[in-house]
N, C-alpha and C positions, 0 to 999 in steps of 0.2 A: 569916804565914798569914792568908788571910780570914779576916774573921768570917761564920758562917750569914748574917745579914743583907745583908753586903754580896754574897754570892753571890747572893742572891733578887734581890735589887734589879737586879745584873746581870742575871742573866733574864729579869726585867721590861722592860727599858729594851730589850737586845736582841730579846727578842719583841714591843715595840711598833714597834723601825725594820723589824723582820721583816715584822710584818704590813701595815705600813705599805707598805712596797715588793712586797711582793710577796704580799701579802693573805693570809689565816687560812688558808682550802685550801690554798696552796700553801706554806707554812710546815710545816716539818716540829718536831719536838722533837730531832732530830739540829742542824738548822737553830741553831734557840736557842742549844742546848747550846754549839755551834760558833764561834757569833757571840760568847755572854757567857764564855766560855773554859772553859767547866766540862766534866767529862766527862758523855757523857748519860745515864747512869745515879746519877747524883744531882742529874737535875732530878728524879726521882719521890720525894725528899726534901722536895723544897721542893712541889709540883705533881703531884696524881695524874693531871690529862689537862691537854688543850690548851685545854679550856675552861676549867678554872680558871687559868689563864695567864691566857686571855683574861679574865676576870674581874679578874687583877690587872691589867693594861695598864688597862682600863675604869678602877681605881679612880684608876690613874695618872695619866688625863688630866683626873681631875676635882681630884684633887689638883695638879696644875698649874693645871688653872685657877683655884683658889682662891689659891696662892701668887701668881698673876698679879693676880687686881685686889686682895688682900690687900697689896702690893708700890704698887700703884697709891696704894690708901688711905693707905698709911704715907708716900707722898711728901708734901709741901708745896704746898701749891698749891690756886687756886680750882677746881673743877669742871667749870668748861671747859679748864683745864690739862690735868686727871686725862683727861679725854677726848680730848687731842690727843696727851695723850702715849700711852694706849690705842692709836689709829690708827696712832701712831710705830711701836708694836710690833708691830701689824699687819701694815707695810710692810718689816718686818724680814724677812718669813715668807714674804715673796711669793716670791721665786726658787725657793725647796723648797714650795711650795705649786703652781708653776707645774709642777715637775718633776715632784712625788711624787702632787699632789691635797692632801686633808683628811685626818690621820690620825684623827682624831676619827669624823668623819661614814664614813669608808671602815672605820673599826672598829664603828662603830655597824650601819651595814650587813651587814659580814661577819659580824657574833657573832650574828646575828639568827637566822642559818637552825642556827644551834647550841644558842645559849641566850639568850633573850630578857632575863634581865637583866642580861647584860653588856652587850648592845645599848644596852637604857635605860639603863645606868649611863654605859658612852660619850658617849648622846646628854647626859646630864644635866651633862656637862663646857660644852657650848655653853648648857647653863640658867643655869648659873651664871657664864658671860658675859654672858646678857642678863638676867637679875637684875642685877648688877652694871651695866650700861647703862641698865636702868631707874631705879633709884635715884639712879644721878649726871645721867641726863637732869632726873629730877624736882629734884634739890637744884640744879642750873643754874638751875630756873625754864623748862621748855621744853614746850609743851604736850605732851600724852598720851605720856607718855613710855614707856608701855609700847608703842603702837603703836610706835613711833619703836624704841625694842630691837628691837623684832621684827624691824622692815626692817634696820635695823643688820645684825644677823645674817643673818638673809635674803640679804640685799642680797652682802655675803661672801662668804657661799656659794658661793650662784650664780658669783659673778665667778673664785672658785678653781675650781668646775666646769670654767668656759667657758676659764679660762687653763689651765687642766692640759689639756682637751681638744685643745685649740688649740695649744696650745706657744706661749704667748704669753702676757707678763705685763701685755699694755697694758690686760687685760681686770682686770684685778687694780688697777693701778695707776689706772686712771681710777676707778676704785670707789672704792677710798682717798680720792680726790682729792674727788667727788662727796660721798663722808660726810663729811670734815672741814667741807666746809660747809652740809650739812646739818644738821649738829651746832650750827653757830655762826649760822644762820638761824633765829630763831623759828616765821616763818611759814610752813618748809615741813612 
């Protein structure tokens, strides 16, 4: 028998590839229920609406991205390691990134016109990526490192935009390519 948690947690995880694919409107709490195997009358056990769903997915991606560069930090390695190997995981993501878009940024989007701080709490999943880019730019020795996060991210973004839009990873892939040596260029 599950445990409660492990039920919830399913929920979680099926309502973020939920909404991920096929975005917060059009997910239903049958949907969830469906996808995480539970019957849908004990998501409102766990979940009185679809916004506090969405509120957990939000916390989910910010808790991923803390295990991610937490994971980062615990490797071995100089600073400019930690940041190639960063990009490594970047290029992991590009094919579902190409196909699906940002889960992150498309959750931050969607939960906005519902409830704005699931929105921020999404968006604060990608802060806590470039917090973690800022502080390893700066411990590299690389100037203005927080500019440099920003575009980091930025720069991503867009290029998951422009590859999801497109059906094409080359927009992704050159991005990658472009930040690793940017990364490893002082003077850009």
């Amino acid at each position: 028998m599950a445990r409660r948690s492990d039920k919830k947690d399913r929920l979680v995880h099926a309502a973020a590839d939920l909404f991920w694919e096929k975005g917060f409107d059009a997910t239903s709490l049958a949907d969830i229920a469906k996808s995480a195997g539970i019957p849908l009358g004990n998501v409102y056990y766990y979940f009185k609406t679809k916004v506090h769903i969405a509120r957990a997915v939000a916390d989910l991606f910010v808790a991923q991205s803390r295990e991610l560069v937490h994971d980062l930090d615990r490797q071995a390695g100089s600073a400019f390691e930690r940041l190639d190997r960063f990009i490594d995981i970047l290029d992991t993501l590009t094919d579902a990134r190409t196909r699906r878009g940002c889960p992150i940024s498309r959750g931050a989007a969607d939960f906005k016109r519902h409830d704005k701080d699931a929105a921020a709490q999404s968006a604060d999943a990608l802060t806590v990526l470039e917090r973690w880019l800022e502080d390893t730019l700066r411990e590299a020795g690389l100037p203005d490192p927080k500019a440099r996060a920003r575009n980091i991210i930025t720069t991503w973004q867009g290029a998951i935009a422009l590859s999801h839009a497109y059906g094409s990873s080359d927009y992704l892939t050159t991005t990658l390519t472009e930040l690793r040596a940017t990364i490893r260029s002082p003077g850009r």
